[in-house]
Structure formats: C-alpha cells, structure tokens
N, C-alpha and C positions, 0 to 999 in steps of 0.2 A: 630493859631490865634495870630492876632497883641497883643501887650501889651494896646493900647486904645481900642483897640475894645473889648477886653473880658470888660474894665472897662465900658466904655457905653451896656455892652449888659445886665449890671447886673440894668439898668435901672427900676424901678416900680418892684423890687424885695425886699421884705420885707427880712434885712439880719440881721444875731446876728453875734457876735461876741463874743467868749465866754473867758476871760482871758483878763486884758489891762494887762500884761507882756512885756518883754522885743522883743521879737517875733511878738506880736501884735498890736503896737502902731503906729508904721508908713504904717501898714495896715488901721488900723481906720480913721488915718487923711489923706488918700489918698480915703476912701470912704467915707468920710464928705468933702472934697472938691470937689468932684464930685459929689454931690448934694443925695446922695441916704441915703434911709428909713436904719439906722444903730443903732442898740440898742447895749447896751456893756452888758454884764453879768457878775460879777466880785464877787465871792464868800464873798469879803469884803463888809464893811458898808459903807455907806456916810461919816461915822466921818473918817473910816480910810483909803479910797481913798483921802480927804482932798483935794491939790489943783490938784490935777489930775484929780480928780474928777465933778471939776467945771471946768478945760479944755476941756475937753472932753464935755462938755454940751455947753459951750461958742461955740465948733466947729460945734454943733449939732445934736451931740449921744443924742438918748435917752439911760438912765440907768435903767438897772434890779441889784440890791445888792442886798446883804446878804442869810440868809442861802436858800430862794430857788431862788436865782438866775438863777436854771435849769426849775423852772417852767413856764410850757408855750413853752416850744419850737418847738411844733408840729404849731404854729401859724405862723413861719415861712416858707420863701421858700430858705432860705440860708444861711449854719451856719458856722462860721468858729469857728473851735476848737482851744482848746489851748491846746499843746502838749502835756501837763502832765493830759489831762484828755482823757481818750481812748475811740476809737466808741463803746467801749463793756458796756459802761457806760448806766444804766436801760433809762434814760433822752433822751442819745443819740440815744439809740435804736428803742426806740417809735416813735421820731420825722424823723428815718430814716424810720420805716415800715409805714408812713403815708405820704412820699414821699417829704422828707424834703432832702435836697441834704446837704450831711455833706463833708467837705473838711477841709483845712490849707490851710495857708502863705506857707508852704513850698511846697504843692502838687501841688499848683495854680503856682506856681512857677517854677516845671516844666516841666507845659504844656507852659508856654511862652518866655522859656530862650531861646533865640537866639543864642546861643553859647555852644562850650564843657562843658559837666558838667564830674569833677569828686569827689564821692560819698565816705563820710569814715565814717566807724558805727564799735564799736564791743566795750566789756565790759570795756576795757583799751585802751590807748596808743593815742584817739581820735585825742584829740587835737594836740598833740606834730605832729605826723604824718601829721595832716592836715596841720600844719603851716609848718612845713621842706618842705611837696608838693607845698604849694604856693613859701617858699624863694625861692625854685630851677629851677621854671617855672620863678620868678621876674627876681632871676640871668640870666637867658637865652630870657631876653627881649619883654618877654610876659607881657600882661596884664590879670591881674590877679584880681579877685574877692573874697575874702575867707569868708565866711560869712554859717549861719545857727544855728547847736547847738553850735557853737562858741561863738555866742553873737551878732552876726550884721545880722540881716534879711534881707538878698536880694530881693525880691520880686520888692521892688519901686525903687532900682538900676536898673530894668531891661532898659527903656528909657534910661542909660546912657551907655550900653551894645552893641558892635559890634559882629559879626559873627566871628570875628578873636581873642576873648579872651578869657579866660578860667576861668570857675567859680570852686573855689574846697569847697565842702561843709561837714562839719561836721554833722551827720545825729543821733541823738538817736533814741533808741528803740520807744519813745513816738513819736515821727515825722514818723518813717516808719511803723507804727502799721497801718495794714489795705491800704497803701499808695501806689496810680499807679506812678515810678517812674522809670524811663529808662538811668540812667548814664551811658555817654563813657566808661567811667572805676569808677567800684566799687570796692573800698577795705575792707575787712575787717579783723582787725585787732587781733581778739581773741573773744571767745566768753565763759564766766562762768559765774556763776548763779548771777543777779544783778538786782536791782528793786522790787522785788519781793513783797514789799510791795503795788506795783500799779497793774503792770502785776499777773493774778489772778495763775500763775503757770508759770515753767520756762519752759516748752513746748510752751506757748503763747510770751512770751519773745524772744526765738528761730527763732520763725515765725514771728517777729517781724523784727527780723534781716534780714531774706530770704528777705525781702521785697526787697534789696538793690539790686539786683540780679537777680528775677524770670522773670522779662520782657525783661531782657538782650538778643540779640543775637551773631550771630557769629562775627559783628561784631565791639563788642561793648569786652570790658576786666575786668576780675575777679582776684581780686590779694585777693589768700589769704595763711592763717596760716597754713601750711603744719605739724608742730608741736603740732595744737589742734584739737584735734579729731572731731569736733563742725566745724571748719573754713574747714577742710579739706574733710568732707562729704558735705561739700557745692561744693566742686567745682568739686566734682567728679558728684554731678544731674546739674551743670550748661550749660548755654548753649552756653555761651562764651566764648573766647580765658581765661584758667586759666592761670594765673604766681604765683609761690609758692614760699614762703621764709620760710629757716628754718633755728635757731641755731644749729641743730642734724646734719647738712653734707647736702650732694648736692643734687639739684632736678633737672627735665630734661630740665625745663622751669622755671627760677627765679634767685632768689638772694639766698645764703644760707653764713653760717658762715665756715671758717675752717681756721689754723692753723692761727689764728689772727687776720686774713684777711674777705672781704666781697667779696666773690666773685659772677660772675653773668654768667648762663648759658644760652645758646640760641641752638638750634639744634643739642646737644649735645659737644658742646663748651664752654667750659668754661675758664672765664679770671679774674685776682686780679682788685679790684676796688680800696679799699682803708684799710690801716692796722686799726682796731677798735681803738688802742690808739692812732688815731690822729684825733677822733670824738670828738669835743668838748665836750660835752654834756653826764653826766657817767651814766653804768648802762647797764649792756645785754640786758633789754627790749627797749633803746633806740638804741641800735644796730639792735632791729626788726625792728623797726620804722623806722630807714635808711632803712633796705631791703625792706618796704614793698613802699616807697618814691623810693625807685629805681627800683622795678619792674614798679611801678603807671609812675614813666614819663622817661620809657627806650624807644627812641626811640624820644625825645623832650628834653633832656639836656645829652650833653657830657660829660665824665667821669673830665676830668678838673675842668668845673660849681658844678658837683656834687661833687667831695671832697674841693675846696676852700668853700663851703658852710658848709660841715661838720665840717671844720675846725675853719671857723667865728660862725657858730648859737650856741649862748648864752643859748639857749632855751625859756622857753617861763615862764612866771611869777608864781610862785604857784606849780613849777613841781622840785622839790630838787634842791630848789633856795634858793643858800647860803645869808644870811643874814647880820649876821657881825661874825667877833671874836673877842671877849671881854674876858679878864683874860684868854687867852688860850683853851675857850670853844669856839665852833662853833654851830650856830645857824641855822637850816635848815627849811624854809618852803618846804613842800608836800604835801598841803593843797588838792590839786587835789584825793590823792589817798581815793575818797571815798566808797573803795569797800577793800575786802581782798585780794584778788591778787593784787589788783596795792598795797596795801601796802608792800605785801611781796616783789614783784619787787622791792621798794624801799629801802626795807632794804637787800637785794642779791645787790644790786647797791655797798653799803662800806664792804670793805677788812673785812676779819675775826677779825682782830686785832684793828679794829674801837670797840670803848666804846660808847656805840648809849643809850642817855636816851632817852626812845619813850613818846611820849604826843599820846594817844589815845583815841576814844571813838564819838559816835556821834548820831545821828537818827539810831533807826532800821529797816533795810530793810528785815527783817526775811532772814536774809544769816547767816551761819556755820559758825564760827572763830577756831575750830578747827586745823585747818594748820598752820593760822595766829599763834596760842598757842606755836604748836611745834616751829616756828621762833623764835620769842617773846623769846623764854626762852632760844635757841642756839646762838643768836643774839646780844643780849640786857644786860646791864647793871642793869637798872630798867626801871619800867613802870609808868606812870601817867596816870589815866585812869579816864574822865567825861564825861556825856553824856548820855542819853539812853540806850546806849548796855555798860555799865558799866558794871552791874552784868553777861552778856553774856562772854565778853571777861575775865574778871578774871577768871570764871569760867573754861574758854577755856583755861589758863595759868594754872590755877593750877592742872587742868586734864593731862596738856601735858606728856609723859613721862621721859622730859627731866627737868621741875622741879623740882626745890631744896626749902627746907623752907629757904634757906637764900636768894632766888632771893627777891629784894626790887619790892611791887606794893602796888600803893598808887592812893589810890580814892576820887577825890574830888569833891561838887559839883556846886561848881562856876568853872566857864571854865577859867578865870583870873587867878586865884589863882592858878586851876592846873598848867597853865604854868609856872606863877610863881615858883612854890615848884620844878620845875624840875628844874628851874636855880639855887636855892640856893642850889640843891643837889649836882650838875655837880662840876665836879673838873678838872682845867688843863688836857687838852688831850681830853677830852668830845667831844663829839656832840650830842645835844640837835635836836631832830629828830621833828616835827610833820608830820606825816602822819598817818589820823585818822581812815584808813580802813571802815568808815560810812560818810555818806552824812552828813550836816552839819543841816538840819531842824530844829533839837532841840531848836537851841540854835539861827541860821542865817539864811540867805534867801538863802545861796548860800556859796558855797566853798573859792571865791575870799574873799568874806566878813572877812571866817574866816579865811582866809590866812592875810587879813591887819590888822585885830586885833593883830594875833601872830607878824606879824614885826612890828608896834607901842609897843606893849609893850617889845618885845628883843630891839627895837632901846632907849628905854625908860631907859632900864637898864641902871646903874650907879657902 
C-alpha cells in the first residue's frame, strides 16, 4: 500500500493515539492535517502538557489526560500506542478483544517503507551499531535514513523515500512487543535481562526481541551474537541467511575477533579486515559492534570504506564520551549504560591500571547487580552511588567477594552533589566515570538529559 493511500483510507475512523512523545508527534500532526477524528491520550495533566498541549488542540486533537487517560478505549477503531506501553496492558487488551485494531508509528511504518530496511534491537550496543551501520552505508554513497528508537520517527519521511535507499532502524523491546515486521537484515546485538520493570518477565522480554526476526525468510539476513547464548539460539530456529560474530575465535559465516585483528569469513574463507587498535572508538564491546556492522552490510561496503570509517567515527554522544581534563582528572560521560552489562562493558573498556571513580545509581528496573558488585570492587577506586537502586547496588558491592572495608562508597541523595563529591574526591591520574548501569527515570526523562547535566556541571568546574 501507497504512503497516501493507507493515510486517506484511515478516513471516518475514530483514532487515539496514545503518548505525544517523541515517537508520536509528527504522527499526530500528519493525521490532524489530513483532517481525521484524532484524540491524543497522554497520562499527564493539561497543566503539565502546557504549550504542547494547546498545539495539539490548535491542530485539532481532541485531548484525553491524566490518570485515566486509558479510559474508553474500546470506543475506538484505531489506536496507536506508544511504545513504552505494551499490548499486554489490561486497557489495551479489552479494546483489542472488542475489535479495536492496535498498532504504532513504527509497525505502520513497515508496512509502507519503500525501500531496504535494516532492523537493530538487543539489551546493549543499539545505538552505537545502528549509527556505525548508517556512517558505512553514507560512506559508500547511499542514502541513508537512520531513525526509530534512536530518536527520529520515520514514518512521515516515508514521501521523501526512493526504492534505492536504505532505512537502518534502531528497534526496542517496547516497539517490537507483539510487532509484524520483516527487515532485509536484522541484527541483533545481545540479549540479558533488561526492562523488567515493564516486560512482566524476561521470557516476555525475549519474545519481544524474536520479533525482529520470526517473519524473516531465506532471503532476507540474521546477524547475530554467536557469544550469547540468547542471540545464538536465535539463529539457530531462524529462517534466514544467519551471519555470527564472535570475540571467542571464528565462525563459518561472520565476523569474529583473533589475534588483534577482525577478521571476516565466508564459505569457509577467511580474511583480516582491520587490527582493533586502529578502531577509533575504545572498548571490546565496540569491537562487537564493528563485527556485527560488518556482517549487517558485507556485501554493500568494501573493506577500505569500512576501516577509513572505523578509523574516523568519534562515536556517538553519551557512549564514553570524554568530556574535558581538568587538574589531571578525566571526565567521562556513559550516560547510555542503563543496564549492568553495558556498564560493565564500560568499565572492561579501561586498562586495569585506570583509577575509575564510578557515579552510579538510577531508576530500578528489578535487574541483579551482582556482577556489576564483583567489577565495582576489581575495577574501581571508589563509588558514588544516587538514585533508586542505591540500596541495591551497595548492597551488591559489599556482598561481592572481592570487597575490602577500606573500598570508598559514598551515597548521596541529590544527583548534583553526587557528582560533585566524586570530583573533589578524584586526584591527578583519575577518571571520574559516569555509567549509571539504571535507566535514568528517577531523577530525568531520559538518559541524554542525564548525560548534559553531568557535562554542564564537569564543564562548570573551576
């Protein structure tokens, strides 16, 4: 179906729309300009929607707020969700078994993309992977869309979309929950317990991820984590060309790490791509992220494109993104890692002999910090820990069995101050780490937020 014609067919269809987020705004104002029946549903109040709130009525939404903004939605015939609220939801349920047709921005999306899609979801590494897949396709002359859980909703780009370009989408668990979706090539990048505060078990979380994948055929491509046990029973029920990457040594089909080097096999051939210390960008799990960027477009960019790219990309804002050095101490935003494995990645990224004071702590998503503990205390110098899972993580530190009573951990409950107190702690040689292994809700709306508060106040410093 055209991109105009699905939008006049939604004609005399009574539609909600559930979330004005970042995802679903330029959904809104694309069916208020097309004249159709649009209510918005937005768990906030009128005070605290404020002038968005009266944009959105200016355009000709009507407004459902506050807390039962879910009531009533069986009186529709057309709901678009908003990703952090899943179909398993009591509200969304009802209005599906009485024949309310539930969808997203992102499913509508693609049933009308005109062009390659390729598809990246798993617990870690999302982003960074999505955007090295776009530089390397840009590098090699393509046009390129990179949009989804990244932050830019494609959907109303699609009108500006030819058959010859290539959309690479960033996908969470919350977007593929339940979702018909058929990408050229899906990757995915690792998969460990995360969310879990939404997803009602990490079985449903799991299934959440298959989604990227189930509708795949032979020949459509599955790149995944041949290293996690999770990514690699996926691709053994798939039904697609798999490509495997692994840091542990070679596979028959893929990218895998050895003797420094990335190397890539095909039909049991195998050749050097590129040595890992000439990847800008530090850390072994960004070494997966190249492999899994190089299985995802082997065969669309030549080994040249692909290491002048590895050797230019910076990386991507928020992902152990040095900040400044002031008195000798370095200053690292990692604001991304809101999970405990991305944070332990991040600190396996500095040499043993780094003096790492860690800023921790944030929203709990009922996950284990356990491991995280044992790192923590093999790792680190000291800890500053605010937030939610304050009492979780301490507890996970002092349990570890590598704890000493003289490891320094210090709990504070302004998120300022913590930072603060880790700079006046830090002494020449330092690096002052944030990577808060918890989402940021506590305290921000989002991770980015809390990443510019920490470099406003390290650039602040004096």
């Amino acid at each position: 179906m055209e991109f105009t014609e699905y939008i006049d067919s939604l004609k005399n269809k009574r539609i909600a729309v559930i979330g004005a987020g970042v995802s679903n705004l330029p959904l809104i104002d694309l069916l208020c300009k097309a004249g159709h029946d649009v209510t918005v549903c937005d768990k906030r109040t009128q005070v605290e929607m404020g002038e968005q709130g009266e944009h959105l009525q200016a355009q000709g939404a009507k407004l459902c707020l506050g807390p039962a903004y879910l009531e009533g939605l069986s009186g529709f015939d057309l709901i678009f969700r908003t990703p952090g609220l899943l179909p398993l939801n009591p509200a969304l349920k009802q209005a599906s078994d009485k024949g309310v047709e539930i969808t997203s921005e992102m499913e509508v999306f693609f049933k009308l993309c005109p062009c390659k899609t390729i598809a990246i979801t798993g617990s870690d590494g999302k982003t960074t992977t999505s955007t090295v897949i776009a530089e390397l396709l840009r590098a090699s002359g393509k046009t390129v869309h990179l949009g989804g859980n990244i932050g830019h909703p494609l959907l109303c780009d699609i009108p500006n979309m030819t058959k010859d370009d290539i959309c690479v989408l960033e996908l969470s668990s919350f977007q593929l929950h339940s979702m018909y979706c058929k990408p050229d090539v899906a990757v995915i990048t690792n998969v460990s317990p995360n969310h879990l505060d939404v997803h009602p078990d990490y079985a449903d979380y799991m299934n959440a991820k298959k989604s990227v994948y189930l509708h795949q055929d032979g020949d459509c491509r599955l790149v995944v984590n041949a290293d996690n046990e999770i990514t690699e029973s996926f691709g053994k029920e798939a039904h697609s060309q798999v490509y495997r990457f692994s840091r542990r040594g070679p596979v028959a089909r893929g990218a895998y790490y050895a003797d420094g080097k990335i190397w890539f096999a095909d039909g049991g051939v195998a050749h050097a791509v590129i040595a890992v210390d000439e990847i800008r960008i530090p850390g072994m799990h960004n070494v997966e992220n190249y492999m899994a960027a190089l299985c995802t477009t082997y065969g669309m960019v030549d080994r040249e494109t692909f290491c002048q790219v590895a050797r230019d990309f910076a990386g991507v804002a928020h992902r152990l993104e040095l900040i400044r050095e002031l008195r000798g101490v370095k200053y690292i935003n990692d604001s991304i890692a809101s999970s405990p494995t991305r944070a332990i990645a991040g600190l396996r990224s500095f040499k043993p002999t780094d003096r790492l004071v860690l800023i921790v702590g944030g929203h709990d998503k009922n996950i284990p910090f356990d491991e995280l503990g044992d790192e923590i205390c093999q790792r680190c110098k000291a800890l500053f820990i605010c937030g939610e899972t304050a009492e979780k993580i301490s507890a996970a530190v002092r349990n570890s069995q590598y704890y000493t009573p003289k490891f320094p951990v210090f709990v504070h409950g302004d998120w300022t101050e913590n930072v603060l107190a880790a700079s006046r702690f830090a002494e020449p040689g330092d690096t002052v780490l944030l990577s808060p292994a918890c989402s940021s809700f506590d305290f921000f709306k989002n991770f980015a937020q809390r990443g510019d508060l920490f470099r406003e106040i390290v650039m602040g410093l004096t």
